[in-house]
N, C-alpha and C positions, 0 to 999 in steps of 0.2 A: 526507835519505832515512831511510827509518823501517825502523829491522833488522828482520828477520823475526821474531827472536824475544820484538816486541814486538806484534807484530800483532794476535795473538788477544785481547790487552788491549785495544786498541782495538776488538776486534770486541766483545766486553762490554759496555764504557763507551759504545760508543754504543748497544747496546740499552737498557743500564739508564737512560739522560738521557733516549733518547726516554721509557720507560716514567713517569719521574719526570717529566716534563714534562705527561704527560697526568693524570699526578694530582695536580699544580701544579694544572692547571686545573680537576680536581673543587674542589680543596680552596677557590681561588679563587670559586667559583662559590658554594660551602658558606657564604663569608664573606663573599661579596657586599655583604652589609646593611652590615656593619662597612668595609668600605671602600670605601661610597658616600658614606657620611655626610662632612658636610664641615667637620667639626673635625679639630684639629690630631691627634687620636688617630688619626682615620681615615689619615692624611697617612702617618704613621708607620706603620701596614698597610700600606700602600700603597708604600712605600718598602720594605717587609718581602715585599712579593709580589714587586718588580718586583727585588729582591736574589737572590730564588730563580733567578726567570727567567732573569737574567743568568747566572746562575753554572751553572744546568742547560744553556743554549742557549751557553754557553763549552765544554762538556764535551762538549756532541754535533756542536757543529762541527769541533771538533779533532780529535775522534775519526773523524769520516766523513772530513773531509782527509787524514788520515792512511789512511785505507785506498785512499787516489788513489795507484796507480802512480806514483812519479815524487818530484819534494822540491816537495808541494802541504803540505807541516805548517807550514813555518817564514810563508808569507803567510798562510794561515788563524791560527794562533796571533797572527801581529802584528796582524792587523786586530780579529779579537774582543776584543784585550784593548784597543785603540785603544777600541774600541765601549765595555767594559764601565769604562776610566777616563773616559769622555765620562760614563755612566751615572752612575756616583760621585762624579765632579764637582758634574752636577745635583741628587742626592742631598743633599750635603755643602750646597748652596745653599739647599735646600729647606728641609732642616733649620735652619740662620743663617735664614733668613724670617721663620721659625715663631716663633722668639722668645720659648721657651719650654723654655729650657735645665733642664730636672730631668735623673732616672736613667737614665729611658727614654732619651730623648734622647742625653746623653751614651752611652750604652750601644749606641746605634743608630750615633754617630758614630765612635766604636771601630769597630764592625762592619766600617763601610763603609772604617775606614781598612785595616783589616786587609785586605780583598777589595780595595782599592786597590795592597795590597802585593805581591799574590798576581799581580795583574795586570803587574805594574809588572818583577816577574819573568818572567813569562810572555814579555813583549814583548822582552826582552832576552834570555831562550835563542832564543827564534821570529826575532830577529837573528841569531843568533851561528849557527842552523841555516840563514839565506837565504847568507848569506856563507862557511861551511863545511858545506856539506850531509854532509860524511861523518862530523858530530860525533853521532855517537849518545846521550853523554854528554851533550847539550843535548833531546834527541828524550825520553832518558829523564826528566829533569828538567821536561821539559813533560809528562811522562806523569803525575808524580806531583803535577804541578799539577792536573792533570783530577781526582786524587782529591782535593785539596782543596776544590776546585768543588764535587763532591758535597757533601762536607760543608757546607761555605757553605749552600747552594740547600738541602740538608736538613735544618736548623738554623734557616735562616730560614722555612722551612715548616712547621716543628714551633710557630714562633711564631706564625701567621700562622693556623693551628687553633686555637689559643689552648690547646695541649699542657701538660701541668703541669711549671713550672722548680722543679727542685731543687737548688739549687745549696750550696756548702760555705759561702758567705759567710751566703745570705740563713739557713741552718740554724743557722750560729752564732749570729748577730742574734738571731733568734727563742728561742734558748735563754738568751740571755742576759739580753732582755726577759722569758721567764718566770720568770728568776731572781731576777730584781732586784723582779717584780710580787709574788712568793712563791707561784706556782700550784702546785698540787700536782703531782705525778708522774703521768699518765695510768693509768697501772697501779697505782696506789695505790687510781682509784676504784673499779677491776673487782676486787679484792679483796674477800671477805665479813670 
């Protein structure tokens, strides 16, 4: 049973998934070109859109189940996440195919273990809520999985634009190649 005083979260989180769902599918449509093609890069787009999907169409099923009168959370939660480890599985296969273990790659299959983990929880409160429906404690724990979802599905869609990564690792690297290359200070050349 979903307390009341979680409800308006879910009336939210399912507005915002639908929302983010429909502009999944601009952005999908934007990058079309890029994962039509049918190299291994494409693959990995393609695994990159269909990671959002999942993870958006996790957070709006849960959330619209949840605003079902009655203990309709705990078989929604267990069945999507059944769905989205079916998805990761395939994923996980896709990638060992490909046969072209670099960054990306390994970096994609982090991803998806992580959204495997996220699941893997999911499916085990979405238990613990079919078999004690009065545990709110499990209801709110899949609430704050739905925000992880977001983030997954907007993450992977920030990749999937081809958005700019800034990261602490790649920024050290890069400083530390220009140190080692001796390039000057960028402020050094705007200088008179």
């Amino acid at each position: 049973m979903v307390p009341e005083s979680i409800r308006d979260f879910f009336v939210a989180s399912g507005s915002a998934a639908g929302a983010l769902i429909g502009l999944l599918f601009v952005a999908i449509s934007v990058a079309s070109e890029r994962l039509a093609r049918a190299k291994a890069g494409a693959q990995l787009h393609r695994i990159g859109a269909s990671a959002a999907l999942t993870a958006f169409i996790n957070a709006l099923t849960v959330s619209l189940f949840a605003l079902i009168p009655g203990h309709k959370i705990g078989p929604a939660a267990a069945a999507v996440a059944i769905a989205g480890l079916a998805f990761v599985i395939a994923a996980l296969l896709s990638l060992i195919r490909l046969h072209q273990m670099r960054w990306g790659t390994l970096r994609d299959a982090l991803f998806l273990t992580g959204l495997a983990g996220t699941l893997v929880v999911q499916l085990i409160e979405a238990v613990d809520v079919i078999t004690q429906p009065g545990d709110s404690g499990a209801v709110n724990t899949i609430a704050v999985l739905v925000i992880a979802c977001f983030l997954i599905g907007i993450a992977r869609s920030w990749e999937l634009i081809g958005g700019p990564s800034i990261g602490i690792g790649q920024e050290v690297r890069a400083l530390a190649r220009a140190h080692e290359g001796g390039a000057d200070d960028p402020a050094d050349e705007e200088r008179p």
